[in-house]
ZAMARGU-4260 file (C-alpha; in steps of 0.2 Angstrom, whole numbers, plus 5000, padded with zeros to 4 digits):
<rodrens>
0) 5000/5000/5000 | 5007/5015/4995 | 5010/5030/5010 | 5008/5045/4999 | 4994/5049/4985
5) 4987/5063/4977 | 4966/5055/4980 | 4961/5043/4989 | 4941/5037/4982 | 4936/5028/4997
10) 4922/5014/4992 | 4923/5002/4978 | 4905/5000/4971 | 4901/5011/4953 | 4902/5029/4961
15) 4921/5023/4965 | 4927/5014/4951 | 4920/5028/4939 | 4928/5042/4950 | 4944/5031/4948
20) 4944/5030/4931 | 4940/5046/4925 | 4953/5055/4938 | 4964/5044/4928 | 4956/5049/4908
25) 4957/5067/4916 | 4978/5066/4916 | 4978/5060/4938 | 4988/5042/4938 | 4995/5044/4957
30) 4977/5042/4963 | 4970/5024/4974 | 4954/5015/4978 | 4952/5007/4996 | 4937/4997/4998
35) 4934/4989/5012 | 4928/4972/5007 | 4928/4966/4989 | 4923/4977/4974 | 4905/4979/4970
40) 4900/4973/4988 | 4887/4985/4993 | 4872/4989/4984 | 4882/4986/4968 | 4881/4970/4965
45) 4861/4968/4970 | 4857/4983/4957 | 4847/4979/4944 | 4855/4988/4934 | 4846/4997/4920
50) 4853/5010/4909 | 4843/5025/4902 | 4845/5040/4892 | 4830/5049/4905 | 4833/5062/4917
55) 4824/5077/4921 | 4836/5090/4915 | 4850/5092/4903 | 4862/5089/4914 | 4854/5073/4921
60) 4856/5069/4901 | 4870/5073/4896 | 4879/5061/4910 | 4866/5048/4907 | 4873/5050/4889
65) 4890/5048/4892 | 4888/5033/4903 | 4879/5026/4889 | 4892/5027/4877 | 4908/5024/4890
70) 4898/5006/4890 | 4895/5005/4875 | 4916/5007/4873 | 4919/4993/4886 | 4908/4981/4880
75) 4916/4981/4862 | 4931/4980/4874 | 4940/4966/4863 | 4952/4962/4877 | 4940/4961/4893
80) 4920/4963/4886 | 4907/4965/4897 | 4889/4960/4896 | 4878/4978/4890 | 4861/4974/4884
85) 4862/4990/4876 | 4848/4997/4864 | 4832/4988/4870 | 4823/5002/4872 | 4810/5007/4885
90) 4795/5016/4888 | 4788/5025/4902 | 4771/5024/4902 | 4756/5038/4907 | 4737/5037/4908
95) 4733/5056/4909 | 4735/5072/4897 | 4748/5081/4911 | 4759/5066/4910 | 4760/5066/4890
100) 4764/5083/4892 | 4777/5081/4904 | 4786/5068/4891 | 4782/5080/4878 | 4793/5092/4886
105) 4807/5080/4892 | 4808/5074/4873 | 4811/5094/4869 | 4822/5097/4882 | 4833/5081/4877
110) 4834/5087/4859 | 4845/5099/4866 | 4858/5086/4872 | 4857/5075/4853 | 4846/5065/4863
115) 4830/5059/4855 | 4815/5053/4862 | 4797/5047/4855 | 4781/5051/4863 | 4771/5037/4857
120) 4752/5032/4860 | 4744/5018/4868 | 4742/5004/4853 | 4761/5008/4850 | 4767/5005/4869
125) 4759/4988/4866 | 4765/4983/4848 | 4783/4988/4855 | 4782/4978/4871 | 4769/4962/4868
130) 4764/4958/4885 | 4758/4974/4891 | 4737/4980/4891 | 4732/4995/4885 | 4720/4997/4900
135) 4722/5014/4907 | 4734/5018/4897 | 4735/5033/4885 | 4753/5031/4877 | 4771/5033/4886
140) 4787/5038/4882 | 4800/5028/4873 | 4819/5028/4874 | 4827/5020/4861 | 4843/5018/4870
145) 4839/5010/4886 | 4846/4994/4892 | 4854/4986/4906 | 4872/4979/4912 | 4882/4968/4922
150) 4885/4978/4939 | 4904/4969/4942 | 4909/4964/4925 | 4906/4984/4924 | 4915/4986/4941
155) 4929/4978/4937 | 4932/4984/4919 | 4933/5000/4925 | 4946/4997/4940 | 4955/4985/4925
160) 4956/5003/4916 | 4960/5013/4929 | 4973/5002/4936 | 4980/5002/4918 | 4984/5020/4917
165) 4994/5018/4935 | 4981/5019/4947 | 4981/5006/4961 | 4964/4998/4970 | 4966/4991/4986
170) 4953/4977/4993 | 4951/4971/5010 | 4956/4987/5018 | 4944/4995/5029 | 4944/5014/5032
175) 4947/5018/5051 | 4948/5037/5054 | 4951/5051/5043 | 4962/5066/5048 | 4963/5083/5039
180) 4978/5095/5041 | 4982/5114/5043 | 4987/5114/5026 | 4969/5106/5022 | 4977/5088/5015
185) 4971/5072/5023 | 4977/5056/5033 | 4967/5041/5027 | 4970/5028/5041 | 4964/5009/5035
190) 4969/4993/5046 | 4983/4989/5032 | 4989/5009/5037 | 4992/5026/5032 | 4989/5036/5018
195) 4992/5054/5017 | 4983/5063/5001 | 4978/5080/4993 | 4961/5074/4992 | 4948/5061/4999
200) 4932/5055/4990 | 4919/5049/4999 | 4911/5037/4987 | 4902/5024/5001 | 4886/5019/4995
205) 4875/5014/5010 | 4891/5018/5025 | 4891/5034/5016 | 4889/5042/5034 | 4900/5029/5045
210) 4914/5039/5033 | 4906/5056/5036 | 4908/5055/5055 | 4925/5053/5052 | 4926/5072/5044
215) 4914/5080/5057 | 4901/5079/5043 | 4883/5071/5040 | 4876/5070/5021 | 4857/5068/5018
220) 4857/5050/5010 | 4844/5037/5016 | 4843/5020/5013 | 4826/5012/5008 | 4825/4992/5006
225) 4820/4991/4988 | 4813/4972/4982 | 4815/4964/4965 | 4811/4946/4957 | 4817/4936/4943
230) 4803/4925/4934 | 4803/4908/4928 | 4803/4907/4908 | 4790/4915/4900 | 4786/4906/4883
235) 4781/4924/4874 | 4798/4931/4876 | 4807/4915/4872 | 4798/4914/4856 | 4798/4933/4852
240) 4811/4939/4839 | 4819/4952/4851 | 4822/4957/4866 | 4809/4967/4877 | 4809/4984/4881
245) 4813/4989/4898 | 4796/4995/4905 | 4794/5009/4918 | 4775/5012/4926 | 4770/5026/4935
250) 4754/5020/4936 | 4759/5003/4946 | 4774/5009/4953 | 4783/4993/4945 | 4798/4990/4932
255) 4802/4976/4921 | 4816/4973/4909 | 4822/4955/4903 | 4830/4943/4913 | 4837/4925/4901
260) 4818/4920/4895 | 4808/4929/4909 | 4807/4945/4919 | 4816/4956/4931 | 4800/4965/4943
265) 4805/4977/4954 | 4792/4989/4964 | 4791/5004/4973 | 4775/5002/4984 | 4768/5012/4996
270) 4772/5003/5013 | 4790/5005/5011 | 4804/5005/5022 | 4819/5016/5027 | 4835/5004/5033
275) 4850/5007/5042 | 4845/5022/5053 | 4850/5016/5068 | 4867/5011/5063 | 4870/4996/5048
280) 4883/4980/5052 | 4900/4980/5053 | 4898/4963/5042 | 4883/4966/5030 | 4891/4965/5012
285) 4887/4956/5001 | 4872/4951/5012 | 4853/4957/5009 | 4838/4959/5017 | 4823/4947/5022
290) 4811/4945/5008 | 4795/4953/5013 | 4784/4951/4995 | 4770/4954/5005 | 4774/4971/5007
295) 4771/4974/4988 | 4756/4964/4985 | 4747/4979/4980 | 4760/4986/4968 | 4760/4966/4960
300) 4742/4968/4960 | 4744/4984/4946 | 4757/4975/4938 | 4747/4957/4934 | 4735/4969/4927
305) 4746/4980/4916 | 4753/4963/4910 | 4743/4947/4913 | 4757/4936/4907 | 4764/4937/4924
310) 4750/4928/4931 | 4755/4911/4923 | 4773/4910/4928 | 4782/4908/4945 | 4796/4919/4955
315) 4813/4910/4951 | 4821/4921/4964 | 4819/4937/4978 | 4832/4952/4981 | 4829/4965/4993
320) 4843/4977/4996 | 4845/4991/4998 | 4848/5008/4989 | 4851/5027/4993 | 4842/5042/4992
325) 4843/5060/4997 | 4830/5072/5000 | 4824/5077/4982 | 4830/5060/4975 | 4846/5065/4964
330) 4864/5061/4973 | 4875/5071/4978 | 4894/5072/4966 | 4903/5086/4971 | 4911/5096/4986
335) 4907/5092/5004 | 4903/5108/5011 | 4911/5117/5023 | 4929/5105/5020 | 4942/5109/5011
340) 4948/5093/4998 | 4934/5084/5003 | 4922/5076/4990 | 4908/5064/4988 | 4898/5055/4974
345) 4884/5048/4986 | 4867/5043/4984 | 4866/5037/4971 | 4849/5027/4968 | 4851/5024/4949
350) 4868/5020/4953 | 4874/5010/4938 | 4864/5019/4926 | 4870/5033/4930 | 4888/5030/4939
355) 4898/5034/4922 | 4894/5051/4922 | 4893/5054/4938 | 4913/5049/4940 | 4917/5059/4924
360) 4908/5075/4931 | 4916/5072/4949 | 4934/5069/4939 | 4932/5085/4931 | 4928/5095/4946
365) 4942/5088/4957 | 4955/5091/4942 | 4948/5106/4935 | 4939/5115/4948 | 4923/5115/4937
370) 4913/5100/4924 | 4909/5103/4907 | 4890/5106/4912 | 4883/5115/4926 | 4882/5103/4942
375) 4869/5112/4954 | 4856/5099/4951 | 4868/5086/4959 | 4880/5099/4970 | 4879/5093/4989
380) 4879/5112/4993 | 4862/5112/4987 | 4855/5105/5005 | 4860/5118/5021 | 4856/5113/5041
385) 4839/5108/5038 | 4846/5092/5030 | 4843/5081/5045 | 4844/5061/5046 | 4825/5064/5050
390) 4819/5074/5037 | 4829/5064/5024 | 4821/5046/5028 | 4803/5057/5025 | 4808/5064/5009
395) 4817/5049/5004 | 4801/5037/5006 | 4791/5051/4996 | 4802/5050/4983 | 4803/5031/4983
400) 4784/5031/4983 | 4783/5042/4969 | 4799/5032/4958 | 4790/5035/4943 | 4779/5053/4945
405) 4790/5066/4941 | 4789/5082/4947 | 4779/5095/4939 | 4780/5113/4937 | 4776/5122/4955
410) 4773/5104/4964 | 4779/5104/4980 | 4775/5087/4988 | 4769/5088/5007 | 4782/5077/5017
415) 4797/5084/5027 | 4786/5103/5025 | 4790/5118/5036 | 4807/5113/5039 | 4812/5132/5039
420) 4800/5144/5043 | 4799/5162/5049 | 4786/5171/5061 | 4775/5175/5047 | 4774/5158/5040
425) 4758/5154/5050 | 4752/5174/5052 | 4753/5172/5027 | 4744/5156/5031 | 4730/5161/5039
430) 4730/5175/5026 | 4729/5162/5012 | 4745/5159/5004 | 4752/5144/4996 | 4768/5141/5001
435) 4782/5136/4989 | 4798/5129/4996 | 4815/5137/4995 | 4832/5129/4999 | 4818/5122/5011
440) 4811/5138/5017 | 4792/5142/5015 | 4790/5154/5004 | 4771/5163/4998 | 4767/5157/4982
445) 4753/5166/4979 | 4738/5172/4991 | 4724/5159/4986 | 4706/5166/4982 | 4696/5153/4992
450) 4703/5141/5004 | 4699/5127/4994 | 4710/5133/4978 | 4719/5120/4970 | 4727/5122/4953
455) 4730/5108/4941 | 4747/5100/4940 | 4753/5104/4923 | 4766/5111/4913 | 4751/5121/4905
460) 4745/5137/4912 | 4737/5134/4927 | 4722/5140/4936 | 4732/5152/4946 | 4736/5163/4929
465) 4723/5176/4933 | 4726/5175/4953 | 4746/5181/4949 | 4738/5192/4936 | 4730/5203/4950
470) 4743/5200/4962 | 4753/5209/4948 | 4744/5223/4943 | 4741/5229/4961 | 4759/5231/4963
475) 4760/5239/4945 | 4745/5251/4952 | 4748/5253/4971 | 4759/5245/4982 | 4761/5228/4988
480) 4769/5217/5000 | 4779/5201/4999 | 4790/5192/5013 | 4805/5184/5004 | 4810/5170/5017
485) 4830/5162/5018 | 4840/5177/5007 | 4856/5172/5010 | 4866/5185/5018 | 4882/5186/5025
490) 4891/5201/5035 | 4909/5206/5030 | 4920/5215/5041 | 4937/5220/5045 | 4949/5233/5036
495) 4952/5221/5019 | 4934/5219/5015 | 4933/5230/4999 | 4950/5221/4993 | 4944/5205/4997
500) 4928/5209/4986 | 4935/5217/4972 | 4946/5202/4970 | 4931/5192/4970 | 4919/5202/4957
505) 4923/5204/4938 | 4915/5222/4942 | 4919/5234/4952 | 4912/5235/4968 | 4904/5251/4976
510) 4913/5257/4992 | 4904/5273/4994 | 4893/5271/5011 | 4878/5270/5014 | 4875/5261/4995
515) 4870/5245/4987 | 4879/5238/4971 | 4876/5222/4960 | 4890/5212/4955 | 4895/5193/4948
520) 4909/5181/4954 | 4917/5170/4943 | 4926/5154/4943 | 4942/5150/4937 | 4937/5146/4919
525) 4926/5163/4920 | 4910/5157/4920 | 4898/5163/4931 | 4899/5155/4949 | 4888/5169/4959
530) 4877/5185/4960 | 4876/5196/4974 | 4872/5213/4979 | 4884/5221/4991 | 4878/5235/5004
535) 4889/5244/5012 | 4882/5249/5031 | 4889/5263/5041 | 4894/5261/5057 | 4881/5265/5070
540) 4875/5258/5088 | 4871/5241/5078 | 4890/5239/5073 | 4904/5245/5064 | 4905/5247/5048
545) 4901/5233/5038 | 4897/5224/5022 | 4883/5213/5018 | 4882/5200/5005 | 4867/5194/4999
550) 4863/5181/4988 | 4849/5169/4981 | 4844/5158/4993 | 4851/5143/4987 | 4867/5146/4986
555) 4870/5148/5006 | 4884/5133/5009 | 4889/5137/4991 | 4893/5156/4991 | 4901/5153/5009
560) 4913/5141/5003 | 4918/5149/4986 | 4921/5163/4999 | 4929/5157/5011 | 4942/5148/5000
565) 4949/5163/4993 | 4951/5172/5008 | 4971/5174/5010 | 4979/5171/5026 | 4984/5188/5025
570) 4969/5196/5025 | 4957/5208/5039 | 4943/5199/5034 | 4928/5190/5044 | 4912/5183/5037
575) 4898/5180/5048 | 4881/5171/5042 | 4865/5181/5046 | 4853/5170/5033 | 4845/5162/5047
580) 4844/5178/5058 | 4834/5191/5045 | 4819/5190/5034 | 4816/5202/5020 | 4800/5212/5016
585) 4799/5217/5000 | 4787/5234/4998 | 4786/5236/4978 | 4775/5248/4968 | 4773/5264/4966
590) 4763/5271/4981 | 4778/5259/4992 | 4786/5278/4995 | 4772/5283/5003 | 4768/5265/5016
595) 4787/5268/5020 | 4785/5285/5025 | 4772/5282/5037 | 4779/5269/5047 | 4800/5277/5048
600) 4804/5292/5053 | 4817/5300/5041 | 4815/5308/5023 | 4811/5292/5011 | 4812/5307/4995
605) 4819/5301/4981 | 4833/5313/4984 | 4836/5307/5000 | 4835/5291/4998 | 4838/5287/4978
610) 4838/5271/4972 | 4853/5260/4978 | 4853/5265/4994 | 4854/5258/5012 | 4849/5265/5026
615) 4846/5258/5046 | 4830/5264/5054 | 4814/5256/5062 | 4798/5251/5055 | 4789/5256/5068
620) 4797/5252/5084 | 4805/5236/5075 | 4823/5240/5069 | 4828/5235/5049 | 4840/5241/5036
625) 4830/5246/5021 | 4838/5245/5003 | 4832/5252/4988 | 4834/5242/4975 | 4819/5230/4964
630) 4817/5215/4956 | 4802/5219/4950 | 4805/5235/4940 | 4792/5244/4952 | 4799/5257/4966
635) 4804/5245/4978 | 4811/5242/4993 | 4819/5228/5004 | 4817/5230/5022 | 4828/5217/5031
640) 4822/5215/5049 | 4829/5203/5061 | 4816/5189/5065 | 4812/5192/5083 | 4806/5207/5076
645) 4798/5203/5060 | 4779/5203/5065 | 4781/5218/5073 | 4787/5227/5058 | 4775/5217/5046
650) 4759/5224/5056 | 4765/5242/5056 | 4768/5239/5034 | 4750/5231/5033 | 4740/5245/5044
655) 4750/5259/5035 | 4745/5250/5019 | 4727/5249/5023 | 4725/5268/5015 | 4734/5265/4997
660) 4728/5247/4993 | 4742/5235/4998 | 4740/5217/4995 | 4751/5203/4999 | 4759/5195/4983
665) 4770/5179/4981 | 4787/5171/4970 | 4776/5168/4956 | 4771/5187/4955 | 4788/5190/4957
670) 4795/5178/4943 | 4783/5185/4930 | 4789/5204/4934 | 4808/5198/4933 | 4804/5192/4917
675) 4797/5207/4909 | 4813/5215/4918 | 4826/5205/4909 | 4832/5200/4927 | 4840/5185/4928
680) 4840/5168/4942 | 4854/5158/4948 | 4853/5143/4943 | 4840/5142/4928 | 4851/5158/4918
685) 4867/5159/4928 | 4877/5144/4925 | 4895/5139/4926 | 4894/5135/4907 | 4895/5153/4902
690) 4905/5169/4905 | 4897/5186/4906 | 4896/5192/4889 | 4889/5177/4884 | 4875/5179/4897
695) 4872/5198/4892 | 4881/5203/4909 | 4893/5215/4900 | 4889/5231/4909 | 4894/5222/4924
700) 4912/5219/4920 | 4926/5230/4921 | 4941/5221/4911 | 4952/5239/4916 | 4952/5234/4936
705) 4964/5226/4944 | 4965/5208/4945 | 4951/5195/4948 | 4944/5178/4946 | 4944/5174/4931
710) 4952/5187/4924 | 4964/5177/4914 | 4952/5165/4907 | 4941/5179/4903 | 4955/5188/4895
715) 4956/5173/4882 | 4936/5170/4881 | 4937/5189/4873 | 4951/5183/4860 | 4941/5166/4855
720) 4924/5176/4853 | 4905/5172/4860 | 4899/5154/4859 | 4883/5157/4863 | 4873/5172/4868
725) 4858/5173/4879 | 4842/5181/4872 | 4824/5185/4876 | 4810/5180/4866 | 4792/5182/4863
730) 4783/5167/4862 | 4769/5164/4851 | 4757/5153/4862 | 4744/5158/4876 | 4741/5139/4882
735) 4760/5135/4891 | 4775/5145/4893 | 4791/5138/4890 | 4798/5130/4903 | 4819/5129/4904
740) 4826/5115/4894 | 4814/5119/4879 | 4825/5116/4863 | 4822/5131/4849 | 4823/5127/4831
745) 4827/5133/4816 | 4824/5125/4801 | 4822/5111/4810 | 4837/5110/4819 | 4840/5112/4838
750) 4849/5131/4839 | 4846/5134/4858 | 4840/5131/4873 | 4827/5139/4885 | 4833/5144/4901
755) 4817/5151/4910 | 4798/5156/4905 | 4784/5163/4910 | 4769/5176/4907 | 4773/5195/4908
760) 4756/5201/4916 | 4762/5221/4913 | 4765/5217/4893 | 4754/5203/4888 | 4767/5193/4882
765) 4773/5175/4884 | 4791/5177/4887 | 4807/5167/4887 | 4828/5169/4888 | 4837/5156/4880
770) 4855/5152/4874 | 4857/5155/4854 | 4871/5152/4844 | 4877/5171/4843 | 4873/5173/4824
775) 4854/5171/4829 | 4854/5183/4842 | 4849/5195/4831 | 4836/5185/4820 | 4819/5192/4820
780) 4809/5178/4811 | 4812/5160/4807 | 4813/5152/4825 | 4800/5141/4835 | 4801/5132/4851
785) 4796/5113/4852 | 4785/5119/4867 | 4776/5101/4872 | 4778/5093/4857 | 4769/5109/4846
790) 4781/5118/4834 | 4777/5137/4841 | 4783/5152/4832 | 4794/5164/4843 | 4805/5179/4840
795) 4820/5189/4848 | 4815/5205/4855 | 4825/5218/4867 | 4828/5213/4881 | 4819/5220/4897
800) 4803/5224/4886 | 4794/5232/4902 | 4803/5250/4906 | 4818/5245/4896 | 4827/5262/4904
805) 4823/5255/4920 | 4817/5273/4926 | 4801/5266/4938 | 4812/5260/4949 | 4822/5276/4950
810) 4807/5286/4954
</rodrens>
């Protein structure tokens, strides 16, 4: 065993191997595997095992995509070929409208990664897979791609490979204790010894934690037994002329795919069950759990129905292992926040599927810094300190209840809710708002009409249009009021501060007191990595002078890392998190001048207090730092209040408001107004795979300061010239708005990608921003977006279409 490496990829299941590997196909060789047992030991080796090109954004398929073709590789591997039933195809199937429309999108959206998919009817799910009934059935969605492998034949191939290019793999060698260093390099101690390293992987499968105790750390991963069967021979595939399709039923919650001459049935039934909570044995591997097929009668029930041929053959054998989840059901590849050095590839429940490009996106990160596609949707940072063992075993049996149902547009299922709330969570209640979630924050949706509003799930226009219609025109007309729950914000002080952040931005940063600037951080390849608004805060009884920097809500663990990595050793700097201490109040419109004045003391004038201000007062008795600045294009300000405080300042906003017509309004209000602002989120149009002049961010960029992240790449992006260029567009279509991951075409070819849409209630238009090839970006006809599965005419147009010279806000 060697004493010294540069990684160490503790776990030997897919999610090691395939990190191994691909460290090695991304130029690392001095890099080792310790597995505890042998390879493929853990949930591995139970996996069924099936291989598809689905997932439910384009990142999601673009990975999928390059698992698929890595197989591919290693099965025509003349020297060590592995078993890949590769090109079976499958189908998901659905039996109402909003389902077909949900594949109908998923096919647009992976049109965008040279993935096709086919919506297909009914009569055609059954001519491609023979056994099924068309019963209840109204078509599905076919994959022509999809297949299964052989979990350690793959295993193996990959170590073969890795090991190959110089890296080593050792079996048989348990993990003890992990110790990190001042210099933020590690100590892997096994019962075989020592190994110090740059860099440790967590890559454990089910002990995924026993390995996180030994940083200090707990990840949100929760494993559910899952049960599957092998059938005896049926005679109808043994006598069909091909092999079936895989087959994946929401309506059953049950999957086949072949197995020899019969079937592989696996089901995700309602009475499931979490296992391994209370601590998992030292010696289970290779091992499983009891059989228990009584636990999924009901789901066997749905699937003798959907395909009666199972009713004349017997169960040649039982598995019931288990597999991992997190809270929203995709794993977690990426940094470990809060450690330096520290990564994981962890909860992986589609692990061999998906385990190839899972590896090569965590490969890329460790080596690079950054993947080739935006990771957030997989990022561990996405999940903060309300990621408890608790509310991930609720989430996770949700999710494995609900396998096959993907999420729509605005659902927000009901287990693990209210994880973060604020004192007005029950006071916006009882006033009837629908609460969306945040980063797991409750956040107003919208203010319901009747108690017993209930909009459709669909990615149509729901019944909810005309309620954010009103909510919008009042703030367009008067004033209203809207709590914005979990803003991250962090407090900056010391004497290097403005330094520090002008190291960080690509802009320049304001450091005139008392005023509030916006600004972008890059990474090292200068794409974008974050937004924030910086506020600098005089010093007053409340403190001295300071800095606050505040960013989406999301991005809490992310910014705070990307932050606190950079800051030299050198440096006056502190950062101090004050997300969970202060909620935000957003008053917007243009009689918000007038609530605002009654309720501080102080002159609010526009001179006084112009737009990009910051100012500390009270509302009413309850102290807050108001800011003027709007991302609804309306007078606006935020009033940041400390939460012990919160309903105080809240009753002295809606009395005050009584007299000029203020009403509460909620995120869907506010996404439509951000749209028609050209205003852009993190995370659906700010992503790591484009710099700022390719997201329109030029103003924002100052290429003359000094030195910043970034810089040097940037420097060079400029020299190569724009690769794509982000747009807004007009959609020609009332019914549905474009939701991100649309493909737009031209001439019947994919030329872009929708990044976020959504109904602009102040212009009447259907709106979009997408990513074009920067030749189009000035095209004014000729373009349509495959917007659920309907070829829709759509157009460039400028870009913040309502008050394009932003001057209501500045009022």
């Amino acid at each position: 065993m060697k004493s010294q490496t540069k990684v160490v990829v503790i776990g030997g299941g897919i999610a090691g191997c395939s990190t191994l590997y691909h460290l090695t196909q991304e130029g690392w060789s001095d890099v080792v595997l310790v597995e505890r047992d042998e390879l493929t030991s853990g949930t591995t080796w139970h996996s069924a095992a099936q291989v598809t090109n689905f997932g439910m954004n384009q990142t999601m398929v673009g990975l999928k995509s390059h698992s698929i073709a890595l197989y591919q590789e290693l099965a025509n591997d003349p020297d060590y070929p592995i078993n890949y039933h590769h090109g079976d195809g499958g189908i998901r199937l659905a039996n109402t409208e909003a389902q077909m429309d949900g594949y109908r999108h998923f096919s647009s959206m992976a049109r965008g990664m040279d993935v096709e998919f086919e919506v297909i009817d009914a009569e055609e799910c059954a001519r491609r897979h023979p056994l099924i009934s068309t019963d209840n059935l109204l078509g599905g969605l076919w994959d022509p791609m999809d297949g299964d492998i052989d979990p350690a034949q793959l295993c193996q191939a990959l170590a073969r490979r890795a090991r190959k290019a110089g890296a080593e793999v050792y079996r048989h060698s348990n993990v003890i204790a992990l110790t990190q260093h001042k210099d933020h390099s590690w100590t892997v101690h096994t019962d075989k010894g020592d190994i110090d390293c740059e860099i440790v992987v967590n890559a454990c499968g089910y002990r995924v934690n026993e390995v996180g105790a030994m940083m200090g750390v707990h990840h949100p991963v929760m494993s559910m037994e899952h049960q599957y069967f092998l059938t005896e021979e049926i005679s109808a595939i043994k006598e069909a002329a091909h092999r079936m399709p895989l087959l994946r039923c929401p309506i059953s919650d049950y999957y086949c795919r072949q197995e020899k001459n019969g079937l592989l049935l696996g089901f995700y039934e309602q009475d499931c069950k979490t296992w391994g909570m209370d601590g998992i044995d030292p010696n289970f591997t290779n091992a499983l759990c009891p059989d228990d097929l009584e636990r999924v009668s009901d789901v066997l029930e749905g699937a003798f129905a959907r395909m009666p041929a199972l009713m004349e053959t017997g169960i040649h054998t039982v598995i019931n292992g288990p597999i991992t989840y997190t809270i929203d059901g995709s794993p977690l590849v990426g940094p470990i926040p809060g450690k330096r050095n520290a990564f994981c590839i962890i909860g992986l429940r589609a692990g061999l599927g998906e385990g190839g490009g899972h590896g090569w996106l965590l490969a890329q990160q460790i080596v690079h810094g950054e993947a080739c596609y935006d990771t957030w949707c997989i990022d561990p940072r996405r999940f903060t300190g309300h990621a408890n063992v608790e509310l991930t075993a609720l989430k996770a049996i949700e999710d494995y209840q609900n396998e096959f149902r993907f999420h729509f547009p605005h659902e927000h299922r009901p287990a693990g809710r209210n994880a973060k709330t604020t004192p007005l969570t029950p006071v916006l209640a009882a006033e009837g708002a629908e609460f969306t979630v945040v980063n797991g924050w409750e956040r107003v949706d919208y203010i319901k009409p009747t108690p017993d509003f209930h909009p459709s799930l669909t990615f149509q226009f729901d019944e909810a249009f005309d309620v954010v219609a009103a909510e919008v025109m009042n703030v367009q007309e008067n004033v209203g009021l809207c709590e914005v729950s979990g803003f991250n914000r962090f407090e900056l002080t010391g004497g290097d501060v403005h330094s520090f952040l002008d190291r960080m931005f690509c802009g320049r940063v304001t450091r005139k007191p008392a005023r509030v600037g916006l600004g972008y951080l890059l990474n090292h390849q200068a794409m974008i990595k974050a937004e924030a608004t910086i506020a600098n805060i005089p010093a007053s009884d409340r403190g001295p002078d300071r800095v606050w920097y505040g960013s989406a809500a999301a991005s809490e663990f992310h910014d705070m890392d990307w932050l606190r990595q950079h800051l030299r050793d050198d440096e006056d700097v502190q950062i101090a998190s004050l997300t969970n201490a202060q909620t935000i109040l957003v008053l917007a419109g243009p009689k918000a001048r007038s609530v605002l004045s009654q309720v501080s003391r102080g002159d609010w004038s526009r001179e006084a207090f112009p737009w990009l201000s910051v100012r500390e007062c009270f509302i009413g008795h309850a102290p807050a730092t108001v800011m003027g600045v709007s991302f609804s294009g309306e007078l606006a300000y935020e009033i940041h209040v400390p939460n012990n405080a919160l309903y105080a300042a809240y009753l002295s906003l809606r009395e005050a408001g009584e007299a000029h017509g203020l009403k509460l309004f909620g995120a869907r209000a506010v996404e439509s107004m951000r749209m028609e602002k050209g205003f852009l989120h993190w995370k659906a149009d700010l992503l790591t795979e484009f710099d700022p002049f390719e997201t329109g961010l030029d103003r924002f960029v100052k290429m003359d300061k000094g030195d910043f992240i970034g810089k040097t790449a940037l420097e060079k992006n400029v020299t190569r010239g724009l690769r794509k260029k982000l747009v807004t567009l007009e959609v020609a279509a009332s019914h549905a708005p474009a939701c991100g991951g649309a493909s737009v075409i031209l001439d019947g070819k994919v030329v872009g990608t929708v990044t976020s849409g959504d109904w602009g209630h102040r212009i009447g238009k259907n709106l979009a921003y997408a990513f074009l090839a920067p030749e189009l970006s000035s095209s004014k006809s000729g373009l349509s977006i495959d917007l659920l599965g309907q070829m829709v005419g759509t157009q460039i147009i400028e870009a913040s279409p309502y008050d394009p010279a932003h001057q209501l806000m500045r009022t």
